[in-house]
N, C-alpha and C positions, 0 to 999 in steps of 0.2 A: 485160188480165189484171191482177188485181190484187196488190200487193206478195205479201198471206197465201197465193196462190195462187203465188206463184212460187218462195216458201221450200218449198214442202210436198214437190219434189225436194231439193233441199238436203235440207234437214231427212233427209230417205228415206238420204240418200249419209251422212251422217255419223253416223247410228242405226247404218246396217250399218259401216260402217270402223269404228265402235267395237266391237262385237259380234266383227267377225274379230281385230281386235286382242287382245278380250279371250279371244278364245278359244288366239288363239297364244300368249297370257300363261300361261292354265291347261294349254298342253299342252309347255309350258318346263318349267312349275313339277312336271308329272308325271314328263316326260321327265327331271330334274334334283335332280327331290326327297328320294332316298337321297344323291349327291351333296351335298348342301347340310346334311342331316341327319348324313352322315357328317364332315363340314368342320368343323361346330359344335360335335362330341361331343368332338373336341380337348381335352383337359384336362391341364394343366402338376402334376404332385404331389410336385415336389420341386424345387431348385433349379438339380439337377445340371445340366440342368435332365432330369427324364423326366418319361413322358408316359402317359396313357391315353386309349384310342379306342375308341368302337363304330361298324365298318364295316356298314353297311348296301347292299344290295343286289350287284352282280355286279361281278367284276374282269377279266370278258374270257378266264378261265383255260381254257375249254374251246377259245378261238380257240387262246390259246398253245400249250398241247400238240400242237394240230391243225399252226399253222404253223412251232412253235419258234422259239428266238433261244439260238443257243451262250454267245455271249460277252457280257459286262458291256456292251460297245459297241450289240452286236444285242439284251439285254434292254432298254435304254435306249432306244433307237429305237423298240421293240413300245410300251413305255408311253404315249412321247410321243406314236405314233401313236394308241393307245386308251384311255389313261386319264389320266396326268398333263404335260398339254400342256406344263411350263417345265421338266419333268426333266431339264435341257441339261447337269445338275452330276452323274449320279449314276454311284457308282465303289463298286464294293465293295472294302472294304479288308483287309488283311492280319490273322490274327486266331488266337489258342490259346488253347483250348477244354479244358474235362473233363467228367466227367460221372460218374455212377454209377446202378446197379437196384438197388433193395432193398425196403427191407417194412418198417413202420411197428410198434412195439410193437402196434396193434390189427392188424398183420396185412391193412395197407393196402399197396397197389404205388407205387411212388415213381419219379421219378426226378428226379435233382436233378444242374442243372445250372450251371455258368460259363460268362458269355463274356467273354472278353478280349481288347481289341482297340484299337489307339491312337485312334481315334476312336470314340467312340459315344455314342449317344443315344437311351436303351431307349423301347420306347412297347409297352404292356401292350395287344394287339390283340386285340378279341371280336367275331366276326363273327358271320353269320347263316346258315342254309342254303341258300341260294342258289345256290353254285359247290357242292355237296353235301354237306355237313355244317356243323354249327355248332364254331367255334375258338376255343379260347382260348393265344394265342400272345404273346410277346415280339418285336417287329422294330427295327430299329437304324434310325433316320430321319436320321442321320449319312449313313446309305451313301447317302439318297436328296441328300442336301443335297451332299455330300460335305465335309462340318464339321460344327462342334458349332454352336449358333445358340441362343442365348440369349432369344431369341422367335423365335415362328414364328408368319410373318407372315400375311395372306392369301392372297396368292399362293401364299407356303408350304404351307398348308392347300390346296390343288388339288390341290400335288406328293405329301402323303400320301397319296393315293387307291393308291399305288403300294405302300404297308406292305405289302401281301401276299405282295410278293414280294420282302421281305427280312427273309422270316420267321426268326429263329435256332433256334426251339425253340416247338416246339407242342406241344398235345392235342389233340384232337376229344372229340365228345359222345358217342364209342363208348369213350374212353380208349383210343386209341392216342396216344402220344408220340413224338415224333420230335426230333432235336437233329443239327445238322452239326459237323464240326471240321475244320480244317487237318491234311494228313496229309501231309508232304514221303515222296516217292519212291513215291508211288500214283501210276496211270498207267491214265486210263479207255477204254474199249473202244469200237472204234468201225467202225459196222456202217451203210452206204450207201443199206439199204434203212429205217433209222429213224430219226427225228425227234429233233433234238439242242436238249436242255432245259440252259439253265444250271443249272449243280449248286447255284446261293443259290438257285436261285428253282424247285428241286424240294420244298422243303418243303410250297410251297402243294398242289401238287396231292396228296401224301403223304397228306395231313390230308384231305382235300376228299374222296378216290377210295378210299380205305381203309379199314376197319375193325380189320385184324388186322395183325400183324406178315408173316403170310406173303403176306397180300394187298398191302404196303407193298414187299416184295421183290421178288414178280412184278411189280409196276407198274413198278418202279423199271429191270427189267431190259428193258423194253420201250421205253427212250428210251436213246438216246447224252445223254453228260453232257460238255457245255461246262465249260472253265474260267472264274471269274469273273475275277480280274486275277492269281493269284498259284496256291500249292498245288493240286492237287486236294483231296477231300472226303473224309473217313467219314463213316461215320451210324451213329447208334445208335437203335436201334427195338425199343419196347417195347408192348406191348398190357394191356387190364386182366384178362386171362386168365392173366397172369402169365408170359407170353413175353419173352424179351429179344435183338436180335441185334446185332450190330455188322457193319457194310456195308464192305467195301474193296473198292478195285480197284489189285491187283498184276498185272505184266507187262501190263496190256490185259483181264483177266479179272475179275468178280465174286466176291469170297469170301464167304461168308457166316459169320461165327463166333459160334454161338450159348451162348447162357449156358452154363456148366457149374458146377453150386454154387447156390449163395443171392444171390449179387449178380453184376456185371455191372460192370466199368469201361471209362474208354475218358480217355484225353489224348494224345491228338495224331500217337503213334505207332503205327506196324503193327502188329496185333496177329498177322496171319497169319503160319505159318510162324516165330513170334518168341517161342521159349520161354523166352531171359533177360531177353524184356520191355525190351528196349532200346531208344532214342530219347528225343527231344524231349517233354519231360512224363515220362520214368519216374520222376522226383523226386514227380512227386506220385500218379502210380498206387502207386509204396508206398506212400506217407501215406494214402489213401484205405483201400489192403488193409490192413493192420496196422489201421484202425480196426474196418473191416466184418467183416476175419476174427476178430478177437476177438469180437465181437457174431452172430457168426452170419448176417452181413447184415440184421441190424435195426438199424433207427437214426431217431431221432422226424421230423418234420420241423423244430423249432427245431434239433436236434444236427444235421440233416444242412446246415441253413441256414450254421450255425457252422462246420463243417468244409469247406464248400465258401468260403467266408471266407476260412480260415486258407491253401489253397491254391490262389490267385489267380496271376498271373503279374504281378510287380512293375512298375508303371506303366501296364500296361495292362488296371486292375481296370473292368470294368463293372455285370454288373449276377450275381446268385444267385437261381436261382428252383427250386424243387422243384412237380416236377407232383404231384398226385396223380390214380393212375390209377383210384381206387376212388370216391373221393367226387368226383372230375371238378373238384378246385381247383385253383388255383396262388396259390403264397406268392412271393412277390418280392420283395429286399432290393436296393437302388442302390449302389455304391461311395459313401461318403461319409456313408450315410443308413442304416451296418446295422443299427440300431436299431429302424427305421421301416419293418413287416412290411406288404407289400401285399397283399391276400388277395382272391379273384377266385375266381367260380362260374358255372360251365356249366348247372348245374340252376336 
């Protein structure tokens, strides 16, 4: 047998080991390819340092609903399991919140929010429809690091795949808005036969599962709500039909307190059953009313950017962003950078 004659198996054997190899290369790069896409679209826009992302393809959210994770400890575990393998650090942290509903001089829905919170590190999040609708959200990538990080490394960049579920304030592509807050002395309900979702990481499915404010409520009341590390939650929930509610849970129960008037506030304390308005934040719920009520609850979105500025919670300024619920924007200003308007579209 001649040498040419003895290659021509070889030759056969490493034709095909290349061909499977390259085919497990292309069904990596399919398998992996939003992944990878999402990693890259990372973009650093200020110092503080914040951030912007376009997430691409799925985050596992219809597993989570289905199997839950109560606590900061058991959402951390879901992730690591399904999405961001090194999330060994992620802790959500202590945090006070405001917010407002109102109307634009053209008669646009608004809502414009703070968060405040000793650690944070905002990242401007535009997803796709995938988990079921398209978002355009703000998520703290502190809570996922659990610190601030001055670059974000590669490794890092896997760990964000997790942004979705430390959503602070969204929209969807239908204009619903959603935004959470710290609310000492709420006390969530808790029922054997339903699925207990961490209260950080129900915004995502809010945005994804929702269209309207009522639809936002009834979904809401169909999961027991996990504490993350500290308070329970409000919510405030607004639609582009000009809906607005505020979410609690006193003694174990859902309240639901829907707008009454032209606008809508909410910082950080009860609003149920609490007609002098007392608590933590009523310092800045009058500052907000005395602005709105004299304007009839109109206010531009640079005035509401500026008012939501002026009452921030001292040391733990983050970031100011007003949704808009008609044109499907959001304007975003960083502690540090209020000058430097970020402005972001759904359409």
């Amino acid at each position: 047998m001649s040498m040419r004659t003895k290659m021509k198996p070889l030759k056969k054997v490493i034709i095909s080991a290349a061909a499977i190899l390259l085919i497990g290369i292309l069904a990596l790069i399919v398998v992996f390819f939003d992944v990878f896409r999402t990693a890259a679209s990372i973009t650093k826009i200020n110092t503080g340092p914040s951030y912007e992302m376009n997430y691409y393809g799925g985050y596992a959210l219809n597993q989570y609903l289905k199997q839950g994770a109560g606590s900061a400890d058991e959402l951390r575990s879901f992730l690591v399991d399904n999405l961001a393998k090194g999330a060994s650090d992620f802790a959500i942290g202590k945090h006070g919140c405001s917010a407002f509903f109102a109307k634009t001089p053209d008669g646009d829905l608004i809502l414009a929010r703070n968060l405040d919170t000793p650690i944070g590190e905002g990242c401007v999040l535009k997803t796709d429809n995938t988990e079921g609708s398209r978002i355009l959200a703000v998520s703290n990538l502190a809570w996922i690091f659990d610190k601030q990080k001055e670059i974000v490394t590669l490794a890092d960049k896997g760990n964000v795949l997790a942004a979705p579920y430390v959503i602070t304030d969204g929209m969807n592509e239908y204009g619903l808005a959603v935004a959470y807050f710290m609310a000492a002395g709420s006390e969530y309900s808790s029922d054997k036969d339903k699925v207990t979702i961490c209260d950080h990481a129900s915004l995502a499915a809010l945005l994804n599962k929702a269209k309207t404010v009522d639809e936002a409520v009834s979904l809401l009341s169909k999961y027991n709500l996990g504490i993350g590390n500290f308070d329970p939650l409000q919510f405030m929930i607004c639609d582009a039909a000009g809906k607005s509610a505020v979410i609690e849970f006193v003694d174990g129960k859902m309240q639901v307190i829907n707008m009454d008037g032209n606008y809508q506030i909410c910082t950080n304390f009860i609003l149920y059953n609490n007609p002098s308005l007392t608590g933590f934040g009523s310092d800045r719920y009058k500052n907000y009313d005395a602005v709105l009520s004299k304007s009839g609850g109109v206010i531009s979105t640079e005035d509401a950017l500026k008012l939501l500025q002026k009452n921030t919670i001292p040391g733990d300024e983050q970031w100011s962003v007003v949704y808009n619920l008609t044109k499907k924007t959001l304007s975003a200003t960083f502690y540090g950078y209020y000058d430097d308007v970020h402005t972001y579209s759904l359409k």
